[in-house]
N, C-alpha and C positions, 0 to 999 in steps of 0.2 A: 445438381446440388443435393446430398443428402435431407432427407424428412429429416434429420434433430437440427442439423445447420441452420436450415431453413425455423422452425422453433425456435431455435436460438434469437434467432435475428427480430422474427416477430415480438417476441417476449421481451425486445430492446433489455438483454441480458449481456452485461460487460462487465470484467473482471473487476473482483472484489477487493486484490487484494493490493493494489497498484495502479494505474494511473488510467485503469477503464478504458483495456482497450476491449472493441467489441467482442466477445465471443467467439459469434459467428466466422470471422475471419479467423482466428485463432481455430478452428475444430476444422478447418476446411482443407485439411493436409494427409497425410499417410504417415505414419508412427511405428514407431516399435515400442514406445514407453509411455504410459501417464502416467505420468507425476501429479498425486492431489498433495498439493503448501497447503499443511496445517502447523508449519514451524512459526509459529506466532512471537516474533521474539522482541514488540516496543515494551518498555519498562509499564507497568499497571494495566497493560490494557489485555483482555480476555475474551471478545467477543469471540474468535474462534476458539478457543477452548471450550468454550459453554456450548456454543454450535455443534461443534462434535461429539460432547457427552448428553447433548439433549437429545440431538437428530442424525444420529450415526446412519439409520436406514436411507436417508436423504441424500446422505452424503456417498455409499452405496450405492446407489442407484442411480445417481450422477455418472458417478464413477462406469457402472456401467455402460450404459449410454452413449457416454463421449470415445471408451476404450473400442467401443462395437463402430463408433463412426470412423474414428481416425484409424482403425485398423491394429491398436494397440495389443500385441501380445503379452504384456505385463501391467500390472496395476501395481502402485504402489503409493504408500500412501506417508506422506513424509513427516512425523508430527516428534514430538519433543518428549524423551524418556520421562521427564520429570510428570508428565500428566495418564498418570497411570489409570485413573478410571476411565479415561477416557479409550483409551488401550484397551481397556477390558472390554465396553462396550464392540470396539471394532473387531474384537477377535471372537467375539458373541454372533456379529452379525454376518462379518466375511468366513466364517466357520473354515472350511474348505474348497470354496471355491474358487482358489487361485488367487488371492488377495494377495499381496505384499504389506506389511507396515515394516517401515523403518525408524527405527529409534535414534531422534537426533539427540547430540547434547543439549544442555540450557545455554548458549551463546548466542551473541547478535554480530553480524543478520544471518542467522541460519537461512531464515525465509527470502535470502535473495538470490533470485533462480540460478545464477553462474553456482554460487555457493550449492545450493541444493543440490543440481542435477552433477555437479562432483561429488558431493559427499554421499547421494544414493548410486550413484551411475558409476562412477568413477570418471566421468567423460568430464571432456572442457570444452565446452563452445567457444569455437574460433572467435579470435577478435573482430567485433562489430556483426557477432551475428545473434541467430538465438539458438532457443532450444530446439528448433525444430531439425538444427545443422547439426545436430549428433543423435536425430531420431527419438527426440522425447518433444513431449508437451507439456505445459507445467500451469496448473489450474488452481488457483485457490479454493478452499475446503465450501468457503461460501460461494463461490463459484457455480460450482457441483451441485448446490443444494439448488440454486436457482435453478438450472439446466434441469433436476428432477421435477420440477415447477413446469417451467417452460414446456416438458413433455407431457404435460398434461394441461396444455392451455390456460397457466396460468402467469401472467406477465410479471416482468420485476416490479411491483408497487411499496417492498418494503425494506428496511435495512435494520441487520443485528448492528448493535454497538454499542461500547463499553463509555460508561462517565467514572471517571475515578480523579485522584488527586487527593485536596484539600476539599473534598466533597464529604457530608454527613453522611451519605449511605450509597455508597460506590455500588455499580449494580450495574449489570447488560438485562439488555430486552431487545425487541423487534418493535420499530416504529414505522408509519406511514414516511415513505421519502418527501422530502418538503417538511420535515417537522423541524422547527427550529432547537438553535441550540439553548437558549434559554429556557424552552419548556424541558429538555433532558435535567438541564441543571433543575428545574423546580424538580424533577421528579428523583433525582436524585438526595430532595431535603434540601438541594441549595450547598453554598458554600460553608463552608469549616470555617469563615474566618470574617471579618467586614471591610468594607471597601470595594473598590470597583475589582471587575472581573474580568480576566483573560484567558482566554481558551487555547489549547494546544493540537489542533484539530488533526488525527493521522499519528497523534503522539509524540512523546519527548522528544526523541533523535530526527524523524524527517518528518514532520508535523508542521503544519505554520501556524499563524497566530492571528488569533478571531479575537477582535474586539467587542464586535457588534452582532451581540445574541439576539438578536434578529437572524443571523446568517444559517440557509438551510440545512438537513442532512442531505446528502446526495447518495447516489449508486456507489459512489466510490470512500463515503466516510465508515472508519473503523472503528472509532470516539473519539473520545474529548479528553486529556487531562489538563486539572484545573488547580494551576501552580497559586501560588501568593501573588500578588503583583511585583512583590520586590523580592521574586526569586532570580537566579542568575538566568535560567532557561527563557524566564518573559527579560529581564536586561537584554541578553546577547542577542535575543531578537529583534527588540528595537534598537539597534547598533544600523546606522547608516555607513550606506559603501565605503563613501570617503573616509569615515572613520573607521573602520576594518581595515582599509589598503592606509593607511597613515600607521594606524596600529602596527597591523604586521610589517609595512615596511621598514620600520625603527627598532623590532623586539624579535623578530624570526633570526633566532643563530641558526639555524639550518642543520639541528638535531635530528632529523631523519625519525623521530617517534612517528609522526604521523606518516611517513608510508611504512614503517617496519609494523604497526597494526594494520595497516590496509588490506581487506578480506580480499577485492578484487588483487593488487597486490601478491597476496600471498599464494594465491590460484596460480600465478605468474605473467599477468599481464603487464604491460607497461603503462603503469600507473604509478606517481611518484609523488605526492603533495608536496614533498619537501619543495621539488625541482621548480614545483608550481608558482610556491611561493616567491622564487624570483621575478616572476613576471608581474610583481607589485609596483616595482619603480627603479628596481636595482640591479635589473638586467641590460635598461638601453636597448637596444638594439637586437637583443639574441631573446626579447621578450616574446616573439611570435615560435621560437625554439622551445622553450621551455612551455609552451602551452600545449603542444603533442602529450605532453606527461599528462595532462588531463583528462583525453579525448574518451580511455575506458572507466573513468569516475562512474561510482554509482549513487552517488550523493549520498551515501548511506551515512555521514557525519560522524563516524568514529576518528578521524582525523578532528575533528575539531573540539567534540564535546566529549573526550577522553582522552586520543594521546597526546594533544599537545600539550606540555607544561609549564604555557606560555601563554593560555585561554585564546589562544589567534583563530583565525577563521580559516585553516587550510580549506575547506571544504568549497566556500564561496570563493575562493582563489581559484580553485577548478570548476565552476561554475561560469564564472566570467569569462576565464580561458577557454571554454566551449562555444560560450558566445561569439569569441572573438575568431575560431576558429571559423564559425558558420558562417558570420559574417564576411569576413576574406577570403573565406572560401579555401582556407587553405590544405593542401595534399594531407594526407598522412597515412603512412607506409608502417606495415608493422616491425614488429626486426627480425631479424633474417636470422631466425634461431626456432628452435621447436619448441610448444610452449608445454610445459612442466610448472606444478607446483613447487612450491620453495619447501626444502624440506626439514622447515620450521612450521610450516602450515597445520598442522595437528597440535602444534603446543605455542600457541601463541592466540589461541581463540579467546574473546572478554567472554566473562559468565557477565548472563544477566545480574546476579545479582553484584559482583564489584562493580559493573554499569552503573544498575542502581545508586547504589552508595555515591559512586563519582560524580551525578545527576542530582544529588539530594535528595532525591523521593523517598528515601526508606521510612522517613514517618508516615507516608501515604502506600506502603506495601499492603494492601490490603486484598482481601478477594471481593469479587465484582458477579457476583453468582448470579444466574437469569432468571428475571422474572418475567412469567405471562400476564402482561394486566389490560391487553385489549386496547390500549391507548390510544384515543382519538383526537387528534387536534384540529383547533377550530377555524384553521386557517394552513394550507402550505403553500411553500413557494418552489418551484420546479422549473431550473435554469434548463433551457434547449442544450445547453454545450455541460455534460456532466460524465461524458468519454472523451477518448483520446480519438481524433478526427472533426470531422464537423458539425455543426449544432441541428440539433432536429429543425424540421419545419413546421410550422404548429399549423396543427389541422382543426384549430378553434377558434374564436372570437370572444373580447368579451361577452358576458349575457349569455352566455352559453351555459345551460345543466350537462354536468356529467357524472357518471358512477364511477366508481375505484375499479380498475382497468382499463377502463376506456381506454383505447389510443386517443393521444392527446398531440404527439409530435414524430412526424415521418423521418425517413434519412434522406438527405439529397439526393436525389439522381444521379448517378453513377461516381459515388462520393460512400467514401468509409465514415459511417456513424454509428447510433442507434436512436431505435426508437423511443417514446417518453409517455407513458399512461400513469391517467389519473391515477393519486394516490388515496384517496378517497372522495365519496359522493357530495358533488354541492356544484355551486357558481362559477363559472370563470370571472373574475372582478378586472383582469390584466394580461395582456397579451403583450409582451416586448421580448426582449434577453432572456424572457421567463413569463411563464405561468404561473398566473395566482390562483388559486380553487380557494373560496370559502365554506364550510360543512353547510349544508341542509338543514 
């Protein structure tokens, strides 16, 4: 195993920008390409952009690091034309040493890997595979920055991220993980508005929804944004199944808007929310037929919280139809054609900002600039399972003192996880599903 791998793993460092998968698994491959995702593209939120114009060197020498382990002959660095200082910085710091940046549009989801590693690569990862099957790796910006961490002994104990919305003074910082989401909103000045509070944790489009500000930051949160309660984004989230499949079963004409935006779609895969939507109640029989149309969904919810013109839920239609596929276990063969984007695919991209608009947000357009302010919380909570695999093994008890790094939680025995160190110095009060540390 490579010395950074190995780093990696102990640093219990897992991807920043997505659903936390380890690392170290990730870097343990042969490459021709890194890809650093700094195409940050959910509506308000700016943690990586802040990230890359505070700590460009970091992100550099990440970059480094990973390109020297995987064996990477190119660097490139994937980030959004519109954020030009941040631009300036990287071309300040990669000078001439072989750096790449690519300038994406302002569209969502630039930052979703099939997307990216076409729009810099020109390649398309085979159906159901990844990046690694056309010779790239694709690592988010805060990723990187950790991984420059990690190679200097210093473990993942914190996370950038943005609170915006209907908040007084929208603002990114770095906080101890374990800090809840309520103390962000205090530090945020609280909400813009009165009444109870609900969170959109991950962001407008694939974000879910925190009631209880209690609830921690983890390795894998990006922010917060923090709608009205009687905005349509907190509605359509508390829309239960049976009311989405009654909904759409009675109102979907079978307009085909939501796969003629569909990013995966337009790449060229067989992907089709329209198709999906039959297998709500008005297929019968040919209902396990029409759920294939689902299987390369990337859940990215442009099918449902923009092209439909009917507010339906394509999206959770392809949701359930993945369920039902795993559950029955059922085949799925790609089709027997070469796959090609559509060559509508360059002109048919959403800007962030009509997103915007279509979402509401624009009276909450605001910038979310980073502040350093040291912030210590007097209590975190640290779930064992906060990556994609299995939950750490806590290597503490209550009554336990520990400091900010400590390991706190191992990976199982021949089991894909990560590890989990304190986030800051104090007690262990709780040892279950999670780790409770109180400060000193």
């Amino acid at each position: 195993m490579h010395k950074l791998v190995e780093q990696v793993k102990e640093a219990g460092v897992v991807g920043a920008g997505g659903a936390g998968f380890p690392a170290y698994v990730k870097f343990d491959v042969n490459v021709e390409i890194l890809l650093a995702n700094g195409a940050e593209c959910e509506p308000l939120l700016y943690k990586d952009k802040e990230l890359m114009l505070h700590f460009p060197e970091h992100v550099k020498k990440g970059m480094e690091l990973v390109s020297d382990s995987v064996g990477a002959s190119r660097k490139i660095l994937g980030i959004k034309a519109k954020n030009h200082e941040a631009i300036g910085q990287f071309r300040r710091v990669f000078g001439n040493s072989g750096f790449e940046i690519f300038e994406m549009g302002d569209y969502y989801p630039a930052g979703d890997e099939y997307v990216l590693v076409y729009e810099a690569t020109q390649r398309l990862i085979p159906y159901g595979g990844y990046p690694v099957d056309v010779g790239c790796v694709v690592s988010n910006v805060e990723t990187l920055l950790n991984v420059a961490n990690a190679a200097e002994s210093k473990p993942l104990t914190e996370k950038f991220v943005t609170i915006a919305g209907a908040v007084n003074k929208p603002i990114t910082l770095k906080v101890p993980i374990g800090t809840s989401a309520g103390e962000l909103l205090r530090l945020a000045d609280g909400p813009s508005f009165d009444g109870e509070v609900a969170l959109l944790e991950g962001g407008a489009m694939m974000g879910t929804l925190v009631t209880d500000l209690s609830s921690p930051v983890t390795k894998t949160t990006g922010g917060y944004i923090v709608p009205p309660r009687e905005h349509i984004l907190i509605r359509r989230r508390n829309q239960s199944l049976p009311e989405i499949k009654k909904i759409g079963q009675s109102a979907c004409d079978q307009c085909t808007y939501c796969t003629e935006f569909c990013p995966r779609y337009l790449l060229g895969y067989e992907i089709e929310p329209h198709k999906v939507m039959r297998t709500l109640g008005f297929a019968g029989e040919k209902a396990d037929f029409w759920s294939k149309f689902a299987i390369n969904c990337c859940e990215c919810n442009l099918c449902s919280l923009f092209a439909c013109p009917e507010d339906l839920d394509p999206k959770q239609a392809c949701v359930r139809s993945k369920v039902n596929i795993r559950v029955k276990n059922l085949p799925y063969t790609p089709p027997d054609r070469p796959l090609a984007a559509h060559p509508l695919q360059a002109d048919r991209k959403v800007s962030i900002k009509r997103l915007t608009r279509k979402l509401g947000l624009m009276p909450y357009n605001r910038p979310a600039e980073y502040t350093e302010n040291g912030f210590q919380p007097k209590q975190v909570v640290l779930p064992l399972k906060q990556h994609f695999g299995y939950p750490a093994v806590p290597l503490v008890k209550t009554g336990d003192t520990v400091t900010a790094g400590q390991k706190i939680g191992a990976i199982p025995k021949g089991k894909i996880g990560a590890t989990l160190h304190a986030s800051i110095d104090g007690r262990v009060t709780h040892v279950g599903e999670e780790i409770r540390i109180e400060s000193a």
